[in-house]
SEPA-768477 format. One record per residue (C-alpha): residue in three letters; x negated, z negated, y. Coordinates in steps of 0.05 Angstrom, whole numbers, plus 5000, padded with zeros to 4 digits. Each point is the difference from the previous one (the first is absolute). Layout:
REM SEPA-768477
resn/c1/c3/c2
Ala/X/Z/Y .
...
END
This chain:
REM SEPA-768477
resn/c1/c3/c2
Unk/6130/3274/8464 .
Unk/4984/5015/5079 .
Unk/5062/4969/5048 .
Unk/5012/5035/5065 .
Unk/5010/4941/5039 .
Unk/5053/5021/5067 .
Unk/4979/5006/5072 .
Unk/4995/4916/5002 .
Unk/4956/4977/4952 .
Unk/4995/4929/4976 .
Unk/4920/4990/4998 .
Unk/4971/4988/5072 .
Unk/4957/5040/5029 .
Unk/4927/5000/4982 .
Unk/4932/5014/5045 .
Unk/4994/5062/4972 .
Unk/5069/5028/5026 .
Unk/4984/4970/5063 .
Unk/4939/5039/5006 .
Unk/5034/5064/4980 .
Unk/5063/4983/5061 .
Unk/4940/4988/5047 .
Unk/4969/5059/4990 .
Unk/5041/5045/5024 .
Unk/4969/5068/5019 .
Unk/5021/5013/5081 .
Unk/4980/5071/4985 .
Unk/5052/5027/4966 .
Unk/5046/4979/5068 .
Unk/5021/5041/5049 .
Unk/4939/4960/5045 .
Unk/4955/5019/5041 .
Unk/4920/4969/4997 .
Unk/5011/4975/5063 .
Unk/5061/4962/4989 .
Unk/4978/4975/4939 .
Unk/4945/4967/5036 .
Unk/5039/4974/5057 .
Unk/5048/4966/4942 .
Unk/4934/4971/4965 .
Unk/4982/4973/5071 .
Unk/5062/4970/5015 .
Unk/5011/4972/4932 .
Unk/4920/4973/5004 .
Unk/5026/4963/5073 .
Unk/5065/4977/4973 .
Unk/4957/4957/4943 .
Unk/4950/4979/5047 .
Unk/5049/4971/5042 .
Unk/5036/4972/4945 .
Unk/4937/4970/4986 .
Unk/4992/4962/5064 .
Unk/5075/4985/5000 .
Unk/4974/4958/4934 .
Unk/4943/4969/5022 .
Unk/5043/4973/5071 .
Unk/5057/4978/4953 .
Unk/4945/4959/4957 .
Unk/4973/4974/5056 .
Unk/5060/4984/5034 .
Unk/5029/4966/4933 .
Unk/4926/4960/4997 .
Unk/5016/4968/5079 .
Unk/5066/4987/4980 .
Unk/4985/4957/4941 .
Unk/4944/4970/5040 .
Unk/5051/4984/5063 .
Unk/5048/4962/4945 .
Unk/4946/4961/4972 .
Unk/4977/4973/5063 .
Unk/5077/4977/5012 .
Unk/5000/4974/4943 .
Unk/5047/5038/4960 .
Unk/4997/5008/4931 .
Unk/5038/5049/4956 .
Unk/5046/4936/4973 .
Unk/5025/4985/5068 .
Unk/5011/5071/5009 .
Unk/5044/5006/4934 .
Unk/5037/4928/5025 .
Unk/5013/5035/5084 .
Unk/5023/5066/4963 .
Unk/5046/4958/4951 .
Unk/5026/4957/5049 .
Unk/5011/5061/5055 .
Unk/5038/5030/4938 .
Unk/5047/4939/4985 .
Unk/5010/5003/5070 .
Unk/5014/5061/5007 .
Unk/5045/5000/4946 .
Unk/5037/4937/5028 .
Unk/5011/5039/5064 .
Unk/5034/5054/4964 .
Unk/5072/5016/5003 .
Unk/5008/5012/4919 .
Unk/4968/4924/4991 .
Unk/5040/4964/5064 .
Unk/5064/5039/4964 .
Unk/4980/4980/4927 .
Unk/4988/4930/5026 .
Unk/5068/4992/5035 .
Unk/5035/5023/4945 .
Unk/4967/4951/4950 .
Unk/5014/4942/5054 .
Unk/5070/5024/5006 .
Unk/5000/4998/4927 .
Unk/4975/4941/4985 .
Unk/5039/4961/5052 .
Unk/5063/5043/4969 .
Unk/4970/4970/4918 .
Unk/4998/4929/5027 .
Unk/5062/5002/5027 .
Unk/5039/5022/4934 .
Unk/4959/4954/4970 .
Unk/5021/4944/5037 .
Unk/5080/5017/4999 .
Unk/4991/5005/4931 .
Unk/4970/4931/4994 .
Unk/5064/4978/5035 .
Unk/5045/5039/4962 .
Unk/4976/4966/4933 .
Unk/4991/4928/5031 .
Unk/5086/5006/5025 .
Unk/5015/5032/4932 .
Unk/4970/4939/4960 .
Unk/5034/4962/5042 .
Unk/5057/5028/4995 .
Unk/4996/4997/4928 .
Unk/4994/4933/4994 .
Unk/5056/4985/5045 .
Unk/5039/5040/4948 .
Unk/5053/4981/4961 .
Unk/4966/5026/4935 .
Unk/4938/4965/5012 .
Unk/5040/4941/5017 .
Unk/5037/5001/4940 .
Unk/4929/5001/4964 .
Unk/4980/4953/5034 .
Unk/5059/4943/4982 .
Unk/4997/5032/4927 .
Unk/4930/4972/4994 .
Unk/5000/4935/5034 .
Unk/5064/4990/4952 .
Unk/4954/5023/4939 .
Unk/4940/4964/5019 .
Unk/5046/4930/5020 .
Unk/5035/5014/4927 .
Unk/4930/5016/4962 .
Unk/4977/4933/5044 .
Unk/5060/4963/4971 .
Unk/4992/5015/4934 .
Unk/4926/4986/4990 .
Unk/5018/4935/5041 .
Unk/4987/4999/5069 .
Unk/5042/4996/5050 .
Unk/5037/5047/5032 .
Unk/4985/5009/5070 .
Unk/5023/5059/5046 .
Unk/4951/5029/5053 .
Unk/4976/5065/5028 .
Unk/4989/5054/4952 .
Unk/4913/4990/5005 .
Unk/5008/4928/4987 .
Unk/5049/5017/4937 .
Unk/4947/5052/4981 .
Unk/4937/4947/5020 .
Unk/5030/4945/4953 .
Unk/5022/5047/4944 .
Unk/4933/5023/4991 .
Unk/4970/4933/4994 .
Unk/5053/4973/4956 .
Unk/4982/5054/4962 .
Unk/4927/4983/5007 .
Unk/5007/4940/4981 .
Unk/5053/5014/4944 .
Unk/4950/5040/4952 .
Unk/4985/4977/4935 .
Unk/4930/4972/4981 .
Unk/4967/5010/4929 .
Unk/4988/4942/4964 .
Unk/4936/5011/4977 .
Unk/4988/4959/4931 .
Unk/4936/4944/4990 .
Unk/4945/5059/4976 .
Unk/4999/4943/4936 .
Unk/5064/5020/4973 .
Unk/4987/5088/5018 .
Unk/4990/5028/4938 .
Unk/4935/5036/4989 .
END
C-alpha cells in the first residue's frame, strides 16, 4: 500500500535529489544568455574567493597554534584561564554578590536562633530544677533511697540528690544475689 508522505518528509535527503535541486534548467526563466553568464561568473568568483578566504583562515589558525606553542600554552592551561576567568566572572556578578549576601545574612540570622535557643533550653532546665516539682522529687528519693538504705542496713545519710543516686546504685550493686553454684560431685548427671 503506497503512503503519500506530506510536504515534510521524514527520510533525509539523498544524492540523488540533490542532483535533481542542482540541476535546475535556467532556461525556462525569464533570463537572458547574457545574464546567465554574468551570474555563472559571479557565482564562479564568489567560490574562488571563498576559497582563498579558506586557505588564509587555515593558515592563520596554523600561526596561531604555532605562536601558543612557543609561549608555552597548552590546551589544559587554556581550559584552567577560561575556568578561572569564568568563576571570576561569575564572582563579579551582581546575581552571585546578591546570592552570597543573602546566604551570609542567613547564616549569621541561623546561628543566631541557634544560639538563643541554646540559652532558652539551658535557663529552662534550670529553671526546672529549681522547681518545686522537681524538688519535691528530689526529697521523695533521697527519702526512698535513705529508707531502702535503712532497711537493707546501712545507714542513713542525707546528701545531694547525685550522691543519694551514686550510693543507691552501688548498694544496689553490691546488694545482688550470687548463685551458689554446687561441688560438680554432687550435680546430677
Amino acid at each position: 500500500m503506497e503512503t503519500r508522505q506530506g510536504f515534510l518528509d521524514s527520510e533525509p535527503l539523498r544524492e540523488a535529489d540533490e542532483d535533481l535541486v542542482s540541476e535546475v534548467n535556467l532556461n525556462n526563466s525569464m533570463m537572458t544568455e547574457e545574464e546567465r553568464e554574468e551570474i555563472q561568473q559571479e557565482l564562479a568568483k564568489l567560490e574562488e574567493e571563498i576559497n582563498t578566504l579558506r586557505q588564509v583562515l587555515s593558515s592563520k589558525e596554523k600561526q596561531h597554534a604555532e605562536l601558543k606553542q612557543k609561549l608555552g600554552i597548552t590546551p589544559l592551561s587554556e581550559l584552567k584561564n577560561n575556568f578561572s576567568r569564568g568563576w571570576h566572572d561569575m564572582q563579579s556578578s551582581t546575581a552571585y554578590k546578591k546570592t552570597s549576601e543573602t546566604l551570609s545574612t542567613a547564616g549569621q540570622k541561623t546561628t543566631a536562633a541557634f544560639s538563643t535557643l541554646g540559652t532558652a533550653i539551658t535557663r529552662k532546665f534550670g529553671d526546672m530544677r529549681n522547681s518545686p516539682s522537681f524538688k519535691s522529687f528530689e526529697e521523695k528519693v533521697e527519702t526512698t533511697v535513705s529508707t531502702i538504705k535503712t532497711k537493707v542496713g546501712g545507714t542513713a545519710t542525707g546528701g545531694s540528690f547525685e550522691e543519694v543516686l551514686s550510693s543507691a546504685a552501688n548498694a544496689s550493686s553490691q546488694d545482688t544475689p550470687t548463685n551458689n553454684l554446687t561441688d560438680s560431685s554432687e550435680r546430677p548427671c
